[in-house]
C-alpha positions, -999 to +999 in steps of 0.1 A: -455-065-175-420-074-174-406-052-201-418-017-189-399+011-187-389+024-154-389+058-157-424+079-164-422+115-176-460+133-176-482+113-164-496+108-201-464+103-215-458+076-189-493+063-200-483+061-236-452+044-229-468+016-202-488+009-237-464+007-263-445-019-240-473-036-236-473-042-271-504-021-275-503+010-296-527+037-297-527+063-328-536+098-319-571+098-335-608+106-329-612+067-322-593+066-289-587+102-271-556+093-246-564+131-233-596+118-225-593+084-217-569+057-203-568+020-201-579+001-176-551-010-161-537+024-155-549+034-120-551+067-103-524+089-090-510+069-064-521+096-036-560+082-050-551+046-052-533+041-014-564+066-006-594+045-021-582+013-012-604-008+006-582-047+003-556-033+025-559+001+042-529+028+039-546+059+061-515+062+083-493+064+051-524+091+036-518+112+069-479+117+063-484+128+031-509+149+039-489+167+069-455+167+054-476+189+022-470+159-004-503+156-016-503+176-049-471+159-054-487+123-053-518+138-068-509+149-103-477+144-126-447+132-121-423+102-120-422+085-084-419+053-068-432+048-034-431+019-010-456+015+019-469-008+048-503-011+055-521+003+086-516-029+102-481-027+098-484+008+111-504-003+142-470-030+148-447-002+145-463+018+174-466-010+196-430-020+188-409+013+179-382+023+201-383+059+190-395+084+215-414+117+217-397+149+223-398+146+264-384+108+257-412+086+263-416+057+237-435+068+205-471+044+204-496+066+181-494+089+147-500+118+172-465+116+193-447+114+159-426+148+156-425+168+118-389+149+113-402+118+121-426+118+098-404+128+070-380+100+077-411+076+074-420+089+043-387+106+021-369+075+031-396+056+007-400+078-021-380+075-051-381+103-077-384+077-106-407+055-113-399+015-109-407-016-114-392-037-093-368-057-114-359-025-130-344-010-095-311-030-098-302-011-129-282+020-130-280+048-153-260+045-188-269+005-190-256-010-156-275-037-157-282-057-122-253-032-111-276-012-085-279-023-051-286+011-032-310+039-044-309+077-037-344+086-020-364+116-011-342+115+020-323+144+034-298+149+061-321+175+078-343+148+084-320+135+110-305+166+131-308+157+168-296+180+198-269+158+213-265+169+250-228+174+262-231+145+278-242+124+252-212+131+233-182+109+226-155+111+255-124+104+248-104+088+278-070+086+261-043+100+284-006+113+277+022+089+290+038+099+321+076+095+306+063+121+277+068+098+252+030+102+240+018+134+239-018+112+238-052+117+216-061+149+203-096+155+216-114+172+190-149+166+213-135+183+246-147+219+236-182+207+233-182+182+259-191+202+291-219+212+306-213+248+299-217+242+265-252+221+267-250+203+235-244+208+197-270+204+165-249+175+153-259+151+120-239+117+119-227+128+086-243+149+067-245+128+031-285+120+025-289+082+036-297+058+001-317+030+000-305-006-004-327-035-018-318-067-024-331-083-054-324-110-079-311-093-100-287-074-086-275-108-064-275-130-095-246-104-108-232-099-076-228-136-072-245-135-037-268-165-028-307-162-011-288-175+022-262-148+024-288-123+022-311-143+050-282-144+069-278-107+070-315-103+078-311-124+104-334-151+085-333-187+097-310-209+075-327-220+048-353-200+049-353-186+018-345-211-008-322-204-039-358-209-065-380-189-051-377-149-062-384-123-034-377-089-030-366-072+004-359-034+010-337-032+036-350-064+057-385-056+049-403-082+024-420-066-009-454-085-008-475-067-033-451-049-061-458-029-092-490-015-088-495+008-116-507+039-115-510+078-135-478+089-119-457+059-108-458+025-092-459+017-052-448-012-038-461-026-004-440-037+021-447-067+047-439-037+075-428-002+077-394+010+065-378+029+085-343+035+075-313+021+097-288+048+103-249+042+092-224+016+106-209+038+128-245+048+139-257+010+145-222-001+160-227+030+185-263+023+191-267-016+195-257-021+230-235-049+227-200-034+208-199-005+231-158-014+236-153-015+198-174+022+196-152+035+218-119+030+198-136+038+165-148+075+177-112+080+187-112+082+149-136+109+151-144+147+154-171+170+147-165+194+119-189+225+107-207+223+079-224+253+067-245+234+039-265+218+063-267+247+090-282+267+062-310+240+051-315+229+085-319+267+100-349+270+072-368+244+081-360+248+114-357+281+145-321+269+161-314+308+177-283+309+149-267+277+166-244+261+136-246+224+123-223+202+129-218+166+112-197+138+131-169+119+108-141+098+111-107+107+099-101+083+069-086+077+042-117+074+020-142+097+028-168+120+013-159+126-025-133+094-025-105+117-008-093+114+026-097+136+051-063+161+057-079+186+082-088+191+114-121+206+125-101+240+125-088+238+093-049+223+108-030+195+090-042+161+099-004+149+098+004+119+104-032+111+126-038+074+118-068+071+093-090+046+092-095+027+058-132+043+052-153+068+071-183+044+086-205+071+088-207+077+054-239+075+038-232+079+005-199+054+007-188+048-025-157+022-028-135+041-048-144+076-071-148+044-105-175+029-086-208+046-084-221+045-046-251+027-063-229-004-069-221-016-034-219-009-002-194-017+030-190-045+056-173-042+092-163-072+117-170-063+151-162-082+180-190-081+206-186-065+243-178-101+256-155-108+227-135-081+236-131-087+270-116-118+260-094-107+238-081-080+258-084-096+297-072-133+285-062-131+251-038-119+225-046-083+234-033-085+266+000-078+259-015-045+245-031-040+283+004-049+299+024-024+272-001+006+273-028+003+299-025+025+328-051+005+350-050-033+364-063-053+336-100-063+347-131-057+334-141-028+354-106-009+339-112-021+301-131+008+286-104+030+298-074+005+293-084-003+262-081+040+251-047+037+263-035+022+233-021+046+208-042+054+178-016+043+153-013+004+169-052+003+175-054+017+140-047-018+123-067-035+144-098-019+137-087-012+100-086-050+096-122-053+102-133-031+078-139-044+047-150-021+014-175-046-003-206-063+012-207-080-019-174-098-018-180-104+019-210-124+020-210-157+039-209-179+008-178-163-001-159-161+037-128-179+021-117-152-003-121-126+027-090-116+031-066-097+061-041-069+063-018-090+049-038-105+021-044-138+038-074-157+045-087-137+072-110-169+078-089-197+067-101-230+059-080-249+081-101-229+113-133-227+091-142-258+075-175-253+062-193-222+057-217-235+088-189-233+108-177-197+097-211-188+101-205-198+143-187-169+145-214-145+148-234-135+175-263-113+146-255-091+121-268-053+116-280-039+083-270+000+082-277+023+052-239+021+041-231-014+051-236-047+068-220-051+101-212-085+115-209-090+151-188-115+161-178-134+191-142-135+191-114-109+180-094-117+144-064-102+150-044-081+124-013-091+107+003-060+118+008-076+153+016-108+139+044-099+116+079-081+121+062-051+116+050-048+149+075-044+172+081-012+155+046-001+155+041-010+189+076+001+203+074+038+221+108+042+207+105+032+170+087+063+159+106+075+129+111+041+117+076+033+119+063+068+100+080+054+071+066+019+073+032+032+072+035+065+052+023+049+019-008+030+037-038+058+029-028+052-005-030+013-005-064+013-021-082+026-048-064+048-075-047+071-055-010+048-049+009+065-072+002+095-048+020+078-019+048+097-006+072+072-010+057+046-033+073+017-011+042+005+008+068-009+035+040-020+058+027-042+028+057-056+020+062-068+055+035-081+066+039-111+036+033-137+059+045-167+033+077-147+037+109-152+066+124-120+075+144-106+101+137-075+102+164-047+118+149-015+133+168+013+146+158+026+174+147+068+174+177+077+201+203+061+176+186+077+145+185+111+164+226+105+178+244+088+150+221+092+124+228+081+090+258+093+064+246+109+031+263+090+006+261+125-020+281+143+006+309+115+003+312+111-035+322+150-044+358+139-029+355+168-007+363+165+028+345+197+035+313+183+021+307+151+039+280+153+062+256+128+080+217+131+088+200+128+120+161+116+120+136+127+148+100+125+145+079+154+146+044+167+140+031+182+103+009+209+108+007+214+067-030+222+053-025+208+020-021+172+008+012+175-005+040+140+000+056+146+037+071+129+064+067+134+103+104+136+104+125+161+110+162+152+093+192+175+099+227+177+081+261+174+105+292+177+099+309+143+094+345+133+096+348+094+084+378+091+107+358+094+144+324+081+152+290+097+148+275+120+173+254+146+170+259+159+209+296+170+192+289+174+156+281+207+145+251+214+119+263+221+085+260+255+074+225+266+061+194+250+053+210+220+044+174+201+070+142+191+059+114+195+085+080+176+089+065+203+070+084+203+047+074+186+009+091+152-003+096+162-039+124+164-062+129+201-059+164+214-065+157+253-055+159+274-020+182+243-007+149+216-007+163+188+015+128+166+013+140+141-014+174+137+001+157+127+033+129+107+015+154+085-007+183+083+025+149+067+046+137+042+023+175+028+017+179+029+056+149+007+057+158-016+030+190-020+039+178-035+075+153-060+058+164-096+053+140-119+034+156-154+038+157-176+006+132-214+011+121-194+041+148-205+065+132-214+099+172-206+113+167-168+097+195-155+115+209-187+135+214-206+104+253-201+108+268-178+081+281-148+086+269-130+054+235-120+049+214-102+018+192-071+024+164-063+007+185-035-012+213-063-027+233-046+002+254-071+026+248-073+064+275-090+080+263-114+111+300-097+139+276-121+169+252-138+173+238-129+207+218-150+230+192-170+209+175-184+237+169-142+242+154-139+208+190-123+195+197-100+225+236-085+222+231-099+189+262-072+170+257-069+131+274-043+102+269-031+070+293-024+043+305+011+058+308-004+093+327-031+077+349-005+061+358+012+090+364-014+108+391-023+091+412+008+083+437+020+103+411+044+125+399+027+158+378+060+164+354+055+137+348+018+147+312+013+156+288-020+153+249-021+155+240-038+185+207-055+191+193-038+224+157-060+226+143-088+199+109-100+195+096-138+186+074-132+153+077-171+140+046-187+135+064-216+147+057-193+180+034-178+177+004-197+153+008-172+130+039-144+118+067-142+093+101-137+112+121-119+136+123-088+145+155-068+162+157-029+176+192-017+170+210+008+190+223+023+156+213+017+116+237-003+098+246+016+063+261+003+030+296+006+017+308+039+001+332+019-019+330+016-056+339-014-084+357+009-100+376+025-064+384-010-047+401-024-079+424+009-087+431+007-050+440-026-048+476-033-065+469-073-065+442-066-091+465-040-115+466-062-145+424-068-147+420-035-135+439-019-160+424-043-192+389-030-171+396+006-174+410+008-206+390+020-234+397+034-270+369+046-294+394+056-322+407+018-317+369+000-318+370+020-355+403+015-367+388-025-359+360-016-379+332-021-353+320+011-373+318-001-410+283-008-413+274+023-393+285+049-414+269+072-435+235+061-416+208+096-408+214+082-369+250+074-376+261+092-340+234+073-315+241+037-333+276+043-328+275+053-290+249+025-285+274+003-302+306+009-286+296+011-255+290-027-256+331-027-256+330-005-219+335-021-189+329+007-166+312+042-176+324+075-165+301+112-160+282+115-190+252+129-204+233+097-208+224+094-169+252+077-156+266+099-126+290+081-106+309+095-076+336+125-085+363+112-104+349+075-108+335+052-129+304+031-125+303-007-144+282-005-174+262-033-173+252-035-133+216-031-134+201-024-102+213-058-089+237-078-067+270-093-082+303-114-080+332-099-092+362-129-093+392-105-102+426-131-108+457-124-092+485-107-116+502-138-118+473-157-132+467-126-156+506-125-167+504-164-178+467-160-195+487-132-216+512-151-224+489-178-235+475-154-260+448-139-241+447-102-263+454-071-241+447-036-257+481-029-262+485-063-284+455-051-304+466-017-307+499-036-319+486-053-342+464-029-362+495-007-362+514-035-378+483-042-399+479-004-416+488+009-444+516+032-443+508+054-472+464+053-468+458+047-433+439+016-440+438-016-426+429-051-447+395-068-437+411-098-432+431-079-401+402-059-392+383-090-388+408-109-364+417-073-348+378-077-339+381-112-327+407-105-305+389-072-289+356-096-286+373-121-268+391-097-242+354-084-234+343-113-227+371-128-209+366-095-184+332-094-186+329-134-174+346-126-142+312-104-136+285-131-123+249-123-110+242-128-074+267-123-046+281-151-027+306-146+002+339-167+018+312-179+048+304-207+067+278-215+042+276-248+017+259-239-016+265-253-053+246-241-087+258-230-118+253-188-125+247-166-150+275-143-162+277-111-183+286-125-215+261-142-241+265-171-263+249-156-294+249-192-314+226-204-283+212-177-274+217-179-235+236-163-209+272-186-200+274-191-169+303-206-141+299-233-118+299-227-081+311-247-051+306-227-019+319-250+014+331-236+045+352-205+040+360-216+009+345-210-028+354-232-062+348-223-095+346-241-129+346-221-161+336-231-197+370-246-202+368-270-174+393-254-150+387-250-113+396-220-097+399-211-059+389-181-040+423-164-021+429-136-004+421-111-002+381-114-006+349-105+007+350-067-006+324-055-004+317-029-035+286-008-043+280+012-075+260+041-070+246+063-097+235+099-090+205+122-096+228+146-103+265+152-108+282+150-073+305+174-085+280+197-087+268+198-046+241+222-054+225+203-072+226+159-068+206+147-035+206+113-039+211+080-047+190+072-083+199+036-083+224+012-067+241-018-074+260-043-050+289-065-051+310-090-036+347-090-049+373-122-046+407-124-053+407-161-074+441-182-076+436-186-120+413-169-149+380-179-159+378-191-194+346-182-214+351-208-239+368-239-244+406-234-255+425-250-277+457-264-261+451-237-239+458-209-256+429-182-266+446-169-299+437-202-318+401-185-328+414-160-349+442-178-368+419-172-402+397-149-412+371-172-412+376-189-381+376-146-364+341-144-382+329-173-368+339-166-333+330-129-335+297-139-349+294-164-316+307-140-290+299-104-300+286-084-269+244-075-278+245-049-249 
């Protein structure tokens, strides 16, 4: 009867429907009574049909019902599906069961079964809908084949043992004797002694579901007969991809849709009993005890008064209260991570795990119904882990935490000495948040921390030898769990990243690497405090960094200058920040950081320290508690100290282009960041040290370095470096360096190095210039006026004429009393400014200036009207055209440096060839300490001194001018700038002179048609 419905209402309206699907119809007439009679095929109530069979007897399964008061229910009307074993099964159960009786001895009749007992027999095999078996892999509103777990008759009171003090997790984390880890907080203490006795705990109190496995559903799913044997622990092959069966849990459906008044029942090859959660079965199975005791590190008890109240009654406790056991995650009941404590306190910065395993309702994500899927965990087994952690690559976590010798005996309480945030990825890489897409069949596409193959091909050849791995595998109520014998270990201790997660003195740096991780998955990233996802990022493993991380004592004593403080021109102003970390103790779920940053008074001309600089005046800190938004009122110092971190951290990453094997070695000087930002390479260190004494700058250092202070000149020195090649190691993505101080970028402007340099007057002064009423009086307005958006068109459209930009209300907020260039967007540059000379003979070879045009309209204009001739506004036009884009060409994307680096390539500059649509661009010749350029005219042009100035353009939240009010850095732009010994011609000249386009009108239309600046 394959097209039934699976849902009965009354028991005659379920009748009535079984018909009409059935392609029989019965008219409501005095031929056929349906109050009367019934068909055939429709048998009893099922309470009458397990009761009167005689083929296969079901009195054990008669008795529950009857003592647990069900028999009306499975007597008379109703919707219900019920699945049952036989008495023989029963008689198996008892002789096999390892549940015990209420003194503990080992259940072997009905009779020792206790009232909860019984109910988890039966509610765990009722359904309150009636189906048909290939109608149970459909969810509600038409998910087909979408349902692989059921919500049953099942309860969380049915499960509510006394745990015994004892018999409670114990937590054997201790603090570190230099202080530098205050240790675990042990949520389980308080009820862990014997004064206590024990707690009424549930391991979570969500009502367990039931999962089936049917064709269906794994047709959809894409998951083969074998991956399902393999879970059940089936022989391979057992089960052959042709031949249709039906398992709940791992018990086989051997009689199905028997049809009766009120439902169906399904018979089962033995009885069901319900497995209990991951966590439960990991905790339980004897052989993952190690693994268990880092996963309810992750763990706590926490009140819930639901279940006190439903369990107290059903049940006399004396008034004791309920408690359910979860783990601190990310994704926990309702989709949302868990941000308090059992007493109600901010979580803070407690590592989460990626899902809570005891979760019975797990859902993946708050779009996916928990009906859809379920998870997967990869748990190394007890002897696994002693090898990973006695011989292994765990070791090193034994040497750097453990407070024991490293032998077996020591391990379970070695092993606890490793701080929650660095065990924290290990275990998180295990847990995966789809059995579906981690089935055998699919093992390549399983992928790590880092979004590699967690089971590559190259180690796994065959899905036989994947399948070696595994010592069994566990079916729980939520998930599958896969016990394996060896270790996989995370990406987080393979890459850069973790030196500074495993580093006792990298705290601050690594808050911010992992501050955006609970918010990797699912829909909640835009959430993430800073929306970086650093610890993604790094742990690229295709990638080559080197990655710089200051260390917490030079974050707390030099700290890092804010670059707001230094752009009001105010020397009363200028202040740096110091970083410490420090606990949250917040309740609500608001953006923060376990920082503490504080504001001191900074004088450019002497050296950090905050042992001798004051505190600025007021609240000009931002605590751990304190929220990382954009808030302007009551002195709000969170986004200041948000944006300042994340460009600290980007400025100290280096992602080496064709992934350099040399990263650091590889003999220049100058370096990239991940901001655009140059680090400059002062020594090298000792390489056969991995870098140690290595001494590197940024742009500020660099600056200071060479003005005419010696008291402010500092370098960042590299105090302790860390192999994490996979040339190495087998497996990583770079090196990684601990700083005694954070580098920072240049204060310096475009705009401020060329005013202040007199070598560059002439392009300066052609740069800075800029006339609306002269862009007008050219005409560039003509076809504007008289339009309904006549204003906007016209500040879109001269503004193509600007080189730089000053304070407007458009967004563009450089420092006080400077200019940002227009078209930097967010990027690095070259800047090749020619030397006066070379700008006096390019002049005189009729490059225009804006004086000469000025000159020329004046010449050009009526006397008597004020008007000026087309023809002479069209060569005025020309001539302003070509100036732009003679400056504008000196501007080149990327930024290449005087270094001992060899390099060739032609590069895109700011102007556009409008007849070919493209970017032009300028050939370059980088060789030792020296650079050599070809323009569009075929000249070469030579790098001289003075060069490698290093520039970056920073643009505001807020006016600087206004200190009140701007807090940071909105977007940046770096650049290198070079003296060069001649100009750089956009275009090819005509006996070298630039005036030659605009000799006739026509030819001035044709090259202002060719050349005119689109933005």
């Amino acid at each position: 009867m394959k097209d039934r419905f699976n849902r009965l209402g009354t028991a005659m309206l379920g009748a009535l429907c079984l018909l009409s699907t059935c392609g029989i119809t019965y008219s409501c007439s005095d031929d056929y009574d349906l109050d009367e009679k019934k068909p055939a095929f429709l048998g009893e109530s099922i309470y009458d049909e397990l009761n009167s069979r005689t083929d296969r007897t079901f009195k054990t399964t008669i008795r529950l019902v009857d003592d647990l008061g069900y028999k009306d229910v499975l007597s008379k009307t109703g919707s219900l599906t019920l699945f049952v074993a036989d008495d023989k099964a029963y008689e198996h159960f008892f002789q096999t069961t390892t549940w015990t009786d209420a003194s503990g001895n080992p259940i072997r009749s009905y009779d020792q079964l206790s009232t909860n007992q019984k109910r988890v027999l039966l509610n765990n095999s009722m359904l309150n809908n009636a189906y048909v078996m290939e109608k149970l892999s459909n969810t509600e509103n038409n998910g087909k084949n979408l349902c692989l777990r059921q919500v049953s008759n099942a309860t969380a009171t049915d499960t509510v043992p006394y745990w015994k003090w004892y018999q409670l997790p114990e937590n054997l984390n201790e603090p570190d004797a230099a202080g530098t880890d205050a240790g675990d907080t042990k949520y389980w203490n308080y009820y862990r002694r014997e004064a206590r006795g024990g707690i009424y705990m549930a391991v979570d109190a969500t009502n367990p579901m039931m999962t089936h496995f049917l064709e269906g559903n794994m047709n959809e799913k894409k998951v083969k007969h074998d991956d399902v044997a393999f879970i059940l622990n089936l022989p391979s092959g057992s089960w052959p991809e042709t031949e249709n069966r039906s398992y709940i849990y791992n018990r086989r459906v051997i009689e199905q849709d028997v049809t009766c008044m009120n439902g169906y029942y399904h018979v089962l090859d033995s009885v069901l009993v319900t497995p209990p959660n991951m966590a439960e079965v990991i905790r339980t199975n004897g052989d993952t005890k190690y693994f268990n005791a880092l996963l309810d590190r992750f763990s706590a008890p926490y009140f819930t008064s639901p279940l006190t109240d439903a369990y107290s009654a059903l049940h006399n406790i004396n008034g004791d209260s309920i408690f359910q056991k979860r783990y601190i995650s990310s994704n926990s009941q309702g989709n949302i991570a868990i941000a308090l404590d059992p007493k109600g306190k901010s979580l803070g910065d407690f590592p989460k795990l990626g899902f809570d395993p005891a979760w019975n309702t797990y859902a993946i994500s708050s779009s996916t119904k928990k009906e859809n899927d379920m998870a997967a965990m990869f748990v190394p087994s007890d002897k696994a882990m002693k090898e990973y952690f006695l011989n292994g690559g765990g070791r090193v976590l034994i040497n750097r935490y453990g407070k024991k010798t490293n032998t077996e005996e020591n391990l379970l309480f070695n092993i606890q000495q490793i701080p929650l945030s660095v065990i924290q990825a290990l275990v998180n890489n295990l847990m995966k948040d789809s059995y579906a897409e981690t089935v055998p069949s699919k093992y390549l596409t399983i992928m790590n921390d880092a979004q590699d193959q967690m089971f590559p091909a190259t180690t796994y050849g065959s899905e036989a030898a994947y399948k070696n791995l595994f010592e069994k595998t566990l079916l729980a109520n939520n998930g599958v769990v896969y016990i394996m014998n060896t270790v996989i270990t995370p990406a987080d201790y393979a890459a850069v990243i973790a030196p500074a997660i495993l580093q006792s003195n990298t705290k601050v740096i690594r808050s911010v690497l992992r501050a955006d991780e609970p918010y990797i998955d699912g829909t909640s990233y835009t959430s993430a405090p800073l929306k970086q996802y650093f610890s993604t990022y790094l742990k690229a493993m295709q990638s080559r960094f080197s990655f710089f991380v200051p260390t917490d004592d030079g974050l707390a004593k030099y700290g890092y200058v804010d670059p707001v403080s230094m752009s009001s021109g105010i020397p009363s102003n200028r202040r740096y920040w110091t970083f410490e970390y420090g606990a949250t103790s917040a309740t609500d779920n608001s953006p923060r950081l376990p920082i503490k940053a504080i504001a001191r008074k900074y004088n450019p001309d002497k050296d950090r320290d905050a042992s001798v600089d004051g505190q600025v005046t007021g609240r000009y800190q931002s605590l751990p508690n304190d929220v990382l938004d954009n808030s302007y009122a009551n002195n709000d110092y969170g986004a200041t100290k948000r944006e300042l971190l994340i460009e600290m951290v980007n400025q100290h990453v280096v992602v080496h282009e064709n992934n350099d094997t040399r990263g650091m070695n590889a003999g220049n000087r100058f370096f990239t960041s991940r901001s655009g930002a140059p680090i400059y390479l002062a020594n090298a260190g000792d390489a056969s040290n991995n870098g140690l004494g290595m001494k590197v700058e940024g742009g500020l250092q660099l600056d200071q370095n060479s003005d005419a202070s010696a008291d402010n000149d500092n370098v960042s020195t590299v105090t302790e470096g860390f192999d994490m090649t996979s040339e190495k190691n087998g497996y990583g993505n770079g090196m990684t360096y601990l700083l005694d101080r954070p580098m920072q970028p240049t204060m310096n402007s475009v705009f401020a190095i060329m005013r202040d340099h007199s070598e560059f007057s002439q392009f300066y002064d052609l740069c800075n210039f800029f006339d609306s009423e002269l862009l007008q009086k050219a005409g560039f307005k003509d076809s504007i006026n008289g339009k309904a958006n006549e204003t906007a068109l016209w500040n879109n459209e001269q503004n193509k004429y600007r080189i730089f930009v000053a304070e407007d209300n458009a967004g563009n907020h450089p420092a006080n009393g400077e200019k940002l260039v227009r078209f930097f967007n967010n990027y690095r540059y070259t800047i090749y400014i020619p030397t006066n000379t070379a700008m006096a003979a390019a002049i005189a070879n009729g490059l225009p200036t804006w004086t000469s045009i000025q000159n020329f309209l004046d010449a050009n204009t009526d006397a008597v009207t004020g008007a000026v001739s087309s023809d002479a506004k069209v060569k005025a036009q020309a001539m302003i055209v070509c100036l732009v884009n003679f400056l504008k060409y000196h501007f080149q994307d990327n930024a290449f440096y005087v270094d001992n680096a060899t390099n060739s390539g032609t590069y895109q500059t700011s102007c556009i060839d409008n007849d070919r649509n493209v970017y032009m661009s300028i050939g370059l010749k980088q060789t030792t300490n020296a650079i050599e350029l070809t323009d569009l005219n075929g000249d070469t042009r030579h790098v001289v001194a003075p060069y490698n100035l290093v520039a970056r353009d920073m643009n505001f939240d807020r006016a600087p001018s206004n200190m009140t009010q701007s807090r940071y850095v909105r977007v940046s732009s770096y650049a290198a700038i070079h003296q060069i010994d001649g100009v750089l011609s956009f275009m090819k000249l005509n006996s070298g002179r630039y005036d030659g386009a605009w000799t006739t009108s026509g030819g001035a239309r044709r090259f202002v048609a060719k050349y005119r600046p689109r933005k």
